[in-house]
C-alpha positions in Angstrom: -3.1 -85.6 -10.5 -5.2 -83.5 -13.2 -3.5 -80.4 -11.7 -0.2 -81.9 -12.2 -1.0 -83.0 -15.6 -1.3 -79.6 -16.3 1.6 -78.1 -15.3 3.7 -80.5 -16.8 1.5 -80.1 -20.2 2.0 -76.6 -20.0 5.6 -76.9 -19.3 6.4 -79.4 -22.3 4.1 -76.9 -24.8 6.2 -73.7 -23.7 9.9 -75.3 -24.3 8.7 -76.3 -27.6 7.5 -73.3 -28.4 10.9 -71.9 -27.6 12.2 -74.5 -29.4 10.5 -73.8 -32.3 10.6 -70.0 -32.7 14.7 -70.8 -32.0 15.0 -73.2 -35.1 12.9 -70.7 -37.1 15.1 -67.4 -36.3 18.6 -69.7 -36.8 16.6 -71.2 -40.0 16.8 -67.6 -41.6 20.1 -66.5 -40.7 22.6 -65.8 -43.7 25.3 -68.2 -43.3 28.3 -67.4 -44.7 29.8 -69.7 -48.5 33.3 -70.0 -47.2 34.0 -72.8 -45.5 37.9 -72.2 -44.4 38.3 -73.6 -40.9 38.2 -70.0 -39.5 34.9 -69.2 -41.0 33.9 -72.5 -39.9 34.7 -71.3 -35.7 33.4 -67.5 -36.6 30.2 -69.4 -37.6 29.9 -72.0 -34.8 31.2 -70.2 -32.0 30.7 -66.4 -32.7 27.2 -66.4 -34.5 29.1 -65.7 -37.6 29.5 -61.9 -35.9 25.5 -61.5 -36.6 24.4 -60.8 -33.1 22.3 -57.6 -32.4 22.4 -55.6 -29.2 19.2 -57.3 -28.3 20.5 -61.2 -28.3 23.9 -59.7 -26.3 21.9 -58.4 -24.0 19.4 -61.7 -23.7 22.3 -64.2 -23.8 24.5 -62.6 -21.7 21.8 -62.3 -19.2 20.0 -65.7 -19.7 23.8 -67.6 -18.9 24.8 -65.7 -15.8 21.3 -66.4 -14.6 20.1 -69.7 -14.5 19.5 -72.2 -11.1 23.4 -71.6 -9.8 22.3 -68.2 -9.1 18.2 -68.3 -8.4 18.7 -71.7 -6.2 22.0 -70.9 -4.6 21.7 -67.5 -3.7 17.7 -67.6 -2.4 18.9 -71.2 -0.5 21.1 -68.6 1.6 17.8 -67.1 2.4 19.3 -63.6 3.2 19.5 -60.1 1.6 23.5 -60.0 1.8 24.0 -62.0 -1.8 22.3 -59.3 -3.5 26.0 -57.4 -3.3 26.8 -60.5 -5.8 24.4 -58.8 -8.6 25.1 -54.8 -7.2 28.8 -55.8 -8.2 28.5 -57.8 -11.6 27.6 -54.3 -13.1 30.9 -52.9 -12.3 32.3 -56.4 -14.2 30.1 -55.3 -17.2 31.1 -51.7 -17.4 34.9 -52.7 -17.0 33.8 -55.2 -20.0 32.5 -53.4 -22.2 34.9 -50.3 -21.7 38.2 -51.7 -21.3 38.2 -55.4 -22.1 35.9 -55.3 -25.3 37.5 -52.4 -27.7 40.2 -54.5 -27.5 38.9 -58.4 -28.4 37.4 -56.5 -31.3 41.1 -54.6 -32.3 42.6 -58.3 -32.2 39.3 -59.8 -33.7 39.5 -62.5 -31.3 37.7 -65.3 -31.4 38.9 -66.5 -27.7 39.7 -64.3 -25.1 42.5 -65.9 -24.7 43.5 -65.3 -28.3 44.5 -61.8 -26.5 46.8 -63.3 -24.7 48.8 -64.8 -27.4 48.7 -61.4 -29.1 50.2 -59.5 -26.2 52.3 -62.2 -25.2 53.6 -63.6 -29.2 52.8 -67.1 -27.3 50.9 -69.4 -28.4 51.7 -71.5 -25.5 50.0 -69.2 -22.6 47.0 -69.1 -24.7 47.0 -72.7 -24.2 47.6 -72.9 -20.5 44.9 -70.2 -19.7 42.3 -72.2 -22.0 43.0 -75.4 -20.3 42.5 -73.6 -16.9 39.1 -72.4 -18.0 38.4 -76.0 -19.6 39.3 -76.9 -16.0 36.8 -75.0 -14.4 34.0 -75.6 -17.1 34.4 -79.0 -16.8 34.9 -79.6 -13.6 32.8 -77.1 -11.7 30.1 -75.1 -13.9 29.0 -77.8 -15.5 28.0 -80.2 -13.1 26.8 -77.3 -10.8 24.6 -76.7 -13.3 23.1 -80.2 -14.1 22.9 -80.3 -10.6 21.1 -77.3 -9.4 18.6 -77.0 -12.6 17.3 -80.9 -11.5 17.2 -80.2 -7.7 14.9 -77.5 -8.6 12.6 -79.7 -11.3 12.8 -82.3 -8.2 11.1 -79.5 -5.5 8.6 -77.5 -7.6 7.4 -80.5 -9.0 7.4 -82.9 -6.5 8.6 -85.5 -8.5 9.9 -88.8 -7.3 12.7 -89.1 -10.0 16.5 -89.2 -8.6 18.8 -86.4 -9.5 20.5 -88.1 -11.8 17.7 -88.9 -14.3 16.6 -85.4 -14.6 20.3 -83.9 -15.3 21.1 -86.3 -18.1 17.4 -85.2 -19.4 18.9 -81.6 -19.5 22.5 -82.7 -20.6 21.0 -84.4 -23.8 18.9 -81.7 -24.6 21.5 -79.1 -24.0 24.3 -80.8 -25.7 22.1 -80.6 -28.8 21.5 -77.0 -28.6 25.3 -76.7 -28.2 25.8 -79.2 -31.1 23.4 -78.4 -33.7 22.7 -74.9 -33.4 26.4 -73.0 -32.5 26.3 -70.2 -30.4 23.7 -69.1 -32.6 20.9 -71.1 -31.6 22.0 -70.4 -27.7 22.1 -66.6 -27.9 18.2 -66.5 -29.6 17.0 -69.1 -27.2 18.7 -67.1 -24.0 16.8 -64.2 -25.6 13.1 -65.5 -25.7 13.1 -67.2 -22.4 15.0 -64.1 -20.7 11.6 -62.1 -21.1 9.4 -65.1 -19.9 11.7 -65.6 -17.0 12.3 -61.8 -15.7 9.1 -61.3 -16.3 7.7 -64.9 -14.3 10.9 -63.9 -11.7 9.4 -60.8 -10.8 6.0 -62.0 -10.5 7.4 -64.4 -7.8 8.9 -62.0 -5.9 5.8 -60.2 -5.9 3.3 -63.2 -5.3 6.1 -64.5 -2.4 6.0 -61.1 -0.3 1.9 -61.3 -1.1 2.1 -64.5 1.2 3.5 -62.8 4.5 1.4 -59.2 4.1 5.1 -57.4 2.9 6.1 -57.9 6.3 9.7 -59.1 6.6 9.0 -58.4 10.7 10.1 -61.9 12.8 12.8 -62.3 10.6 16.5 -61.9 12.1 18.6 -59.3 11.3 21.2 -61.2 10.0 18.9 -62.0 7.2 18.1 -58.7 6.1 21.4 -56.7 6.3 23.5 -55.4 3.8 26.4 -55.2 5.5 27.9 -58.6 7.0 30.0 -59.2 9.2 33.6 -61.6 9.3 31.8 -64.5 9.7 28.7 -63.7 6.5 29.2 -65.2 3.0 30.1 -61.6 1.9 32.3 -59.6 4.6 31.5 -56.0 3.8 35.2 -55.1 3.8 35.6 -57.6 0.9 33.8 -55.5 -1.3 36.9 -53.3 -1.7 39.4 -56.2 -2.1 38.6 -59.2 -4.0 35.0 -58.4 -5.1 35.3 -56.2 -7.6 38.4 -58.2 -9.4 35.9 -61.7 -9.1 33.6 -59.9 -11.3 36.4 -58.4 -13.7 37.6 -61.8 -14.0 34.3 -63.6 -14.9 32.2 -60.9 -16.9 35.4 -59.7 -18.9 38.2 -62.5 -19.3 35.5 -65.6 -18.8 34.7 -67.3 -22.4 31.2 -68.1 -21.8 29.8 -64.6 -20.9 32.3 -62.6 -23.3 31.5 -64.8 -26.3 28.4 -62.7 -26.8 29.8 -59.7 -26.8 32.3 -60.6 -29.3 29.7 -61.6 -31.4 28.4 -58.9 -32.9 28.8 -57.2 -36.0 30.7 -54.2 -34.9 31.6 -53.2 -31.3 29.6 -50.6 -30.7 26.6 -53.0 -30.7 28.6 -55.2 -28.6 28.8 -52.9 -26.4 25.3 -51.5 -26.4 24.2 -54.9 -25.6 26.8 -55.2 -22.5 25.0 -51.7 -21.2 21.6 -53.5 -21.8 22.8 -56.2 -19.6 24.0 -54.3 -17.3 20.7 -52.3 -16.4 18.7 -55.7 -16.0 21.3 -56.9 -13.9 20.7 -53.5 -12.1 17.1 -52.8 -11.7 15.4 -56.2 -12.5 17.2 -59.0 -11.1 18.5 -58.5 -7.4 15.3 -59.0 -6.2 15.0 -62.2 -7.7 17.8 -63.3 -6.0 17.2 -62.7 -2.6 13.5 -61.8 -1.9 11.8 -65.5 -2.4 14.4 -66.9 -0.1 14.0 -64.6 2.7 10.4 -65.1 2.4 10.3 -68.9 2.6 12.9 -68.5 5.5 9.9 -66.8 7.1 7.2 -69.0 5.7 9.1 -72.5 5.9 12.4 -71.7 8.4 16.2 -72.5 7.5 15.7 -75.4 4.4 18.4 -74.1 2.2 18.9 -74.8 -1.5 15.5 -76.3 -1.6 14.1 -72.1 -0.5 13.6 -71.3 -4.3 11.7 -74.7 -5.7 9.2 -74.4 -2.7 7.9 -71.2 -2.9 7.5 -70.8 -6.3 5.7 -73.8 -6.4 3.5 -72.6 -3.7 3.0 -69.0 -5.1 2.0 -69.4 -8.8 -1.3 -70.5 -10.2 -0.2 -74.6 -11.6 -0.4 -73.4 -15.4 1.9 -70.6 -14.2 3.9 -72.4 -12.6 4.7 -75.0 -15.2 5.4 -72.0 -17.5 7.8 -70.7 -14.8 9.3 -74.3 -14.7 9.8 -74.1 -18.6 11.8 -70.7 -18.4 14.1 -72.3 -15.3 14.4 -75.2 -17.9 15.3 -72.7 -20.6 17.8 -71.0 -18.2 19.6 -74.2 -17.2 19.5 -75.5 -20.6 21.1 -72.5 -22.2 23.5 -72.0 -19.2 24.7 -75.4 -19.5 24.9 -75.1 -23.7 26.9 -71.9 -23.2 29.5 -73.0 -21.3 29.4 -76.1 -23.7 30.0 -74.1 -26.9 32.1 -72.3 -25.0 34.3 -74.6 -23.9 34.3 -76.5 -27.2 35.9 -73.0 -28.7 38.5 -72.9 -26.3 39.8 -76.7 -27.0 39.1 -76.6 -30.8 40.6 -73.0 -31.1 43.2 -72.9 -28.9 44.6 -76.2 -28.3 43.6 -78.6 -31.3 43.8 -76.0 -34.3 47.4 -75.5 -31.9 48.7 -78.6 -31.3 47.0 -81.4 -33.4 45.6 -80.1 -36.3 45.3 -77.1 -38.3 42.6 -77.8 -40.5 40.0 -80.0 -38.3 36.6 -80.7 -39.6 34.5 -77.5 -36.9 31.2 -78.9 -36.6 32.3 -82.7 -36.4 35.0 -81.8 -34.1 32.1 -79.7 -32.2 29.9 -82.3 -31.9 32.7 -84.8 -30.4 34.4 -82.7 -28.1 31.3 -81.8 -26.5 29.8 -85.2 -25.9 33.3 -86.0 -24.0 32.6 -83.0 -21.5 28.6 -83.8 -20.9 30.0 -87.1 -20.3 32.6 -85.8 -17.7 30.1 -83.5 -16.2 27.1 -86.2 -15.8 29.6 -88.3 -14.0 30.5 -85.5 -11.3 26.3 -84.7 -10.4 26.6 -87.1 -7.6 29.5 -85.2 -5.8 27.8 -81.7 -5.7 24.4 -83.1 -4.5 25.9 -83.1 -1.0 26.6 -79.1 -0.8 25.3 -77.4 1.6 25.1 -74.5 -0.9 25.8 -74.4 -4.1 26.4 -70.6 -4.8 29.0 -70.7 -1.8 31.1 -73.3 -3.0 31.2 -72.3 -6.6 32.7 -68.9 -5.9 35.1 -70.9 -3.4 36.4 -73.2 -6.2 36.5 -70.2 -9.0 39.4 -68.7 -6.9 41.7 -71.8 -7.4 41.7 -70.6 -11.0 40.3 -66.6 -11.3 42.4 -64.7 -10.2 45.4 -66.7 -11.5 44.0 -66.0 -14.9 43.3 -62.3 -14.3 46.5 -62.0 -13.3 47.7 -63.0 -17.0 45.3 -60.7 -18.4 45.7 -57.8 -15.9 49.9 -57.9 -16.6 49.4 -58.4 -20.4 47.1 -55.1 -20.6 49.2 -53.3 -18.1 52.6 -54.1 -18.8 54.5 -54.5 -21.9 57.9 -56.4 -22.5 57.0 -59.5 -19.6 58.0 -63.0 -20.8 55.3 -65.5 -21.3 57.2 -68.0 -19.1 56.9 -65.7 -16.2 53.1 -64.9 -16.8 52.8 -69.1 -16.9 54.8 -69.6 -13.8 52.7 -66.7 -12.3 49.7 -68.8 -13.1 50.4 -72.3 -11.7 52.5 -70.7 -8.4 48.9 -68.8 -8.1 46.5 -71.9 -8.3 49.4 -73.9 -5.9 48.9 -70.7 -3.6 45.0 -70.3 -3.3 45.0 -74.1 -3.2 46.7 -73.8 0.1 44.5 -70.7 1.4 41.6 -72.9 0.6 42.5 -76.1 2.0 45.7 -75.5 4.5 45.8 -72.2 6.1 43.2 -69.5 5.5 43.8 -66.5 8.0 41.2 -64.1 6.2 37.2 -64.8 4.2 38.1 -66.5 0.7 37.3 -63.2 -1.1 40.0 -61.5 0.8 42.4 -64.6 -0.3 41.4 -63.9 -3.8 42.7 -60.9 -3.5 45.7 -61.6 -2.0 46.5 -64.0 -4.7 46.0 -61.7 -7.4 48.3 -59.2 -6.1 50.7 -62.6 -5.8 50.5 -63.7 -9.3 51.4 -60.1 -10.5 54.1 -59.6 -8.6 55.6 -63.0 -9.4 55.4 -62.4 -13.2 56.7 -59.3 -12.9 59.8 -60.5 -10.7 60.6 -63.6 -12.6 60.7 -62.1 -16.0 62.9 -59.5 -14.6 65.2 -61.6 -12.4 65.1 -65.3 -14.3 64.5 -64.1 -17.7 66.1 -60.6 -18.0 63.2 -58.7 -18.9 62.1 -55.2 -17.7 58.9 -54.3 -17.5 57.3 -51.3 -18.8 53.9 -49.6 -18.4 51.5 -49.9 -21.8 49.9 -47.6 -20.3 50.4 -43.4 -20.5 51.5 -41.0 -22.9 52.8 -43.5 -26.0 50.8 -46.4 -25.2 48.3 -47.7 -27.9 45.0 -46.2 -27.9 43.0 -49.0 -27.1 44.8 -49.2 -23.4 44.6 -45.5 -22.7 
């Protein structure tokens, strides 16, 4: 009992601490005088374009990895989820390259404010937001809610449901989201990134401590990096739909590009993206993989519960209740991310849009994001059943990535395409993976994800030609703008 005391005393003084140093950076920031509603979302949902390379690099880092990715990819207790993280760093490069430049040409405050650029519609910037809304909402959030308390539950050994311990984070994260803007997220990603690379790294070091560094006993299924038709990750679908999954969430996706738009000038955008991508590279595929493959060995076949178990038995109690902070820190941010993120896309896109021009940002914030929190406590219960999270995430992302790429990918690409083909593109590809997923699925869900990307970009090219008269032409080449070259 006094050991348990401990950890969860040292756990409570760490997330203040975070806390605190958080409030105290924010406190210091130069806010900006003008308070026209466009100021107002710069300031709320871009930092007011203040963030260094550093906090880029921390938040972008900190939101990607949280318990979705440390839970779900060590419950599969194999090396072949590693490809996952090997890949995101094309998805960076491709972000900070090609996607980037051009957010900063448009001074976007969206992504999808790109779209109505390239487009001149207002009304496929509105579609595309509501699909990400869609997946926020419906998918990220609650996977995250649900996967930061299953972890709490296992390391600490706690007899409280689920449910109690992701309204615990939901509060506190909706108040970060709230109170602090995208701001108070991106400082608090940064500080509890070091803690938790640096606490990650020590697990995976501690974990392989505990069976001598000898992965021997283990089957090979569980150490390969190259699976086969039936693994999570085919190794033929690394040249289909991997690479285009990670375009689609490291470049197009709100909640990680946010960041990068942040900044004061693109070149430290992009510097921070680079930074990313190198401790995506060298520091956290480990993390991922090792700890689970180890308590596969130590514990056998227990799943999403790999990760919470071994870290509890590996690190010293005080450790571990700072470890238990950091995961806090992760999930909290995470879910505050995608909150603020979310809240930009609806007041941006579709209120400023639709119902009012002039809204009151920070009240409007603060409302809008109680509703989703709501939504997402409410759908806790029906992911607690999974029998991984990290599997069925990616699964459900393909009902609405690559239908979104698509718009992107024929907006860059192509010039004179008619918005209403791009939109029909859209919803015929989200009716079309639907039925890979849940009728007829001849190849792995990656491949499908592929296949409907090709789909989508085919059908908006064909129905703006054939319905709406409107020939297609490369942006790209000799004349096209600079920016797409």
């Amino acid at each position: 009992m006094a050991l348990q005391t401990l950890q969860i005393g040292v756990f409570f003084l760490v997330t203040a601490f975070i806390g605190l140093i958080t409030f105290l950076k924010c406190h210091a920031a130069k806010k900006s005088a003008d308070h026209s509603t466009a100021s107002e979302n710069k300031e709320v949902f871009l930092a007011g374009g203040g963030l260094s390379w550093i906090f880029v690099a921390g938040s972008i880092t900190l939101t990607n990895l949280s318990t979705d990715q440390l839970v779900g990819m060590n419950g599969n207790q194999m090396a072949l989820l590693v490809w996952w993280e090997f890949a995101a760093v094309a998805g960076l490069l491709v972000l900070a390259k090609v996607f980037l430049p051009v957010y900063y040409k448009y001074q976007c405050t969206t992504t999808t404010e790109l779209l109505e650029r390239r487009y001149n519609d207002h009304h496929i910037r509105a579609l595309v937001s509501t699909l990400f809304l869609l997946g926020n909402i419906f998918i990220y959030l609650p996977i995250m809610l649900y996967g930061g308390s299953l972890f709490m539950q296992t390391m600490f050994g706690v007899d409280l449901p689920i449910m109690v311990l992701a309204i615990a984070f939901a509060v506190v994260g909706a108040a970060y989201a709230i109170l602090g803007g995208l701001r108070a997220v991106a400082i608090s990603d940064t500080y509890s990134g070091v803690l938790l690379l640096g606490l990650g790294i020590l697990v995976v070091f501690l974990a392989m401590k505990t069976i001598d560094f000898d992965f021997s006993g283990i089957p090979p299924e569980r150490l390969t990096l190259i699976g086969d038709k039936d693994s999570p990750i085919p190794w033929t679908t690394l040249f289909t739909g991997m690479i285009f999954i990670q375009t689609y969430y490291w470049s197009t996706n709100q909640t990680i590009t946010q960041r990068a738009m942040a900044s004061p000038t693109l070149k430290e955008g992009q510097k921070g993206v680079y930074a990313a991508a190198a401790i995506r590279l060298m520091i956290v595929p480990p993390m991922i993989v090792i700890p689970g493959i180890v308590s596969y060995k130590s514990y056998g076949d227990i799943g999403d519960a790999a990760y919470g178990r071994i870290v509890g038995d590996v690190l010293p109690v005080w450790l571990s209740g700072a470890f238990a902070a950091a995961i806090a820190a992760a999930v909290l941010t995470s879910f505050n991310s995608v909150l603020n993120s979310s809240t930009a896309l609806y007041v941006c896109d579709i209120h400023e849009k639709y119902i009012g021009k002039a809204p009151n940002v920070p009240r409007l914030n603060g409302f809008i994001t109680l509703i989703f929190v709501v939504i997402a406590l409410l759908l806790v219960p029906v992911y607690s059943g999974a029998a991984s999270i990290i599997n069925i995430l990616q699964q459900l992302n393909g009902l609405l990535s690559m239908p979104i790429l698509s718009c992107f990918i024929v907006g860059l690409v192509f010039k004179n395409v008619d918005s209403r083909a791009a939109i029909t593109a859209v919803v015929f590809g989200v009716c079309l993976y639907a039925f890979f997923s849940f009728v007829w699925a001849p190849l792995h869900y990656i491949h499908m994800m592929f296949v409907t990307l090709l789909s989508c970009v085919a059908t908006a090219l064909l129905v703006s030609r054939f319905v709406f008269g409107k020939q297609a032409s490369l942006a790209i080449g000799r004349n096209a703008e600079p920016h797409l070259v």
